[in-house]
C-alpha positions in Angstrom: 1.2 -7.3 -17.0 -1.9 -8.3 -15.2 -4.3 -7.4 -12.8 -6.7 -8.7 -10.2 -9.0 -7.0 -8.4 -11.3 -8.7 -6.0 -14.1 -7.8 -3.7 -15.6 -9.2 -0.6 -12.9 -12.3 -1.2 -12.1 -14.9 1.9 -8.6 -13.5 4.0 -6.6 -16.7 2.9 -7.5 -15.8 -1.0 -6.5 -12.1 -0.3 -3.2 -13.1 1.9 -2.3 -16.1 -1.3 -2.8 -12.9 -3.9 -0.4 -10.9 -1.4 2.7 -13.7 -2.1 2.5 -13.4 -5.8 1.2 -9.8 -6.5 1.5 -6.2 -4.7 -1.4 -5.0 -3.4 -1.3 -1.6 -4.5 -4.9 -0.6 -2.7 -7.2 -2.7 -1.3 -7.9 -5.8 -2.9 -6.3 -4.8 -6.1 -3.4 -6.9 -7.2 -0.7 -6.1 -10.3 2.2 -8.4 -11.5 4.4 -9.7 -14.5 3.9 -13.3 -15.2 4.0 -16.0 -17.3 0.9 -17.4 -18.5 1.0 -20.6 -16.9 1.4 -18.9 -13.7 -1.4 -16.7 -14.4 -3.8 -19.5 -15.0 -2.6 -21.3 -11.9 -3.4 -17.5 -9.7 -6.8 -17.6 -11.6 -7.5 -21.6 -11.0 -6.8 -20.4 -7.4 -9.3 -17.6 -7.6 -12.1 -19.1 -9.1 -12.2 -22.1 -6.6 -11.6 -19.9 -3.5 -13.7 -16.5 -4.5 -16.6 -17.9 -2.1 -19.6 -14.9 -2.1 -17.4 -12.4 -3.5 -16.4 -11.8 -6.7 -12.9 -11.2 -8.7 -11.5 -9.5 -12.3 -8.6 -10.7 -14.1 -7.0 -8.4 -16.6 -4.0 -8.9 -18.5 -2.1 -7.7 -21.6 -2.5 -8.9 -25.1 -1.9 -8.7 -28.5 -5.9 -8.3 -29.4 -7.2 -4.9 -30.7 -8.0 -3.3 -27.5 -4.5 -4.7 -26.0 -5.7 -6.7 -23.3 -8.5 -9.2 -22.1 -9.8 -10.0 -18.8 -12.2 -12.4 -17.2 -14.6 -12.4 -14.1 -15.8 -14.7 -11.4 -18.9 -14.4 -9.1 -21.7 -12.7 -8.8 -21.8 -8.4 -9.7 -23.7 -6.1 -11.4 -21.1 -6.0 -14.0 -20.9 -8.8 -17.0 -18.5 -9.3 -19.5 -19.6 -9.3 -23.4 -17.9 -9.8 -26.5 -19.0 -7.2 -29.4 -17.9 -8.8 -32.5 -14.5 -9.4 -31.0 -14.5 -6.3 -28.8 -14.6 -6.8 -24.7 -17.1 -4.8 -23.3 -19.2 -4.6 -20.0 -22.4 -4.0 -19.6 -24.1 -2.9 -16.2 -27.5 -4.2 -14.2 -28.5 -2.1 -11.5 -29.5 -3.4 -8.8 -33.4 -3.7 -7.9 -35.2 -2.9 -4.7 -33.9 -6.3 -2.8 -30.4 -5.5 -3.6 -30.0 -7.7 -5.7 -28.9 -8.0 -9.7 -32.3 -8.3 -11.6 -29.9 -10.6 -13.7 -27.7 -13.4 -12.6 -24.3 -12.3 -13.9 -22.6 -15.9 -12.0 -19.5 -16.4 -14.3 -17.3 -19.8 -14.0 -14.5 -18.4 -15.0 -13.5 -21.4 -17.0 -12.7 -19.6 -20.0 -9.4 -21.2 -21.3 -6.8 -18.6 -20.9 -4.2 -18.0 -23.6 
């Protein structure tokens, strides 16, 4: 199983997630796929996410049973605690704006 959930995404990313997945609320996307075709939906993601930003979870056979990377720029980042995924949160500042820049690549290989 896996998950993607995106936020403030181009139209064309959110209509290409609609073909694969089902959009059970707004701009949150669940499916059963391979892993290849996962990677290929996140490849897509990453180079198409623009200002906005995107979550992939998916099923695994780690300790907390799944894994999940992220793309763009939000107050939430991604950490690993001796082999545990966690997330830690930045509130914004005054501006609006992260006081840390949580900009992910999302070029974690995915296995």
């Amino acid at each position: 199983m896996l998950v993607i959930v995106t936020e403030a995404v181009p139209q064309r990313l959110r209509g290409y997630l609609s073909r694969w997945l089902l959009e059970v609320r707004a701009g949150v996307y669940v499916g059963n796929y391979s892993v290849r075709v996962r990677q290929r939906l996140w490849e897509v993601v990453c180079a198409q996410v623009g200002d906005g930003n995107a979550v992939l979870a998916w099923t695994s056979s780690h300790e907390s049973g799944f894994e999940f990377l992220t793309v763009g720029t939000n107050s939430r980042t991604q950490i690993d605690w001796d082999g545990l995924p966690l997330v830690t949160y930045t509130p914004k500042n005054s501006e609006g704006n992260t006081s840390v820049d949580s900009q992910d690549t999302g070029n974690t290989l995915l296995s």
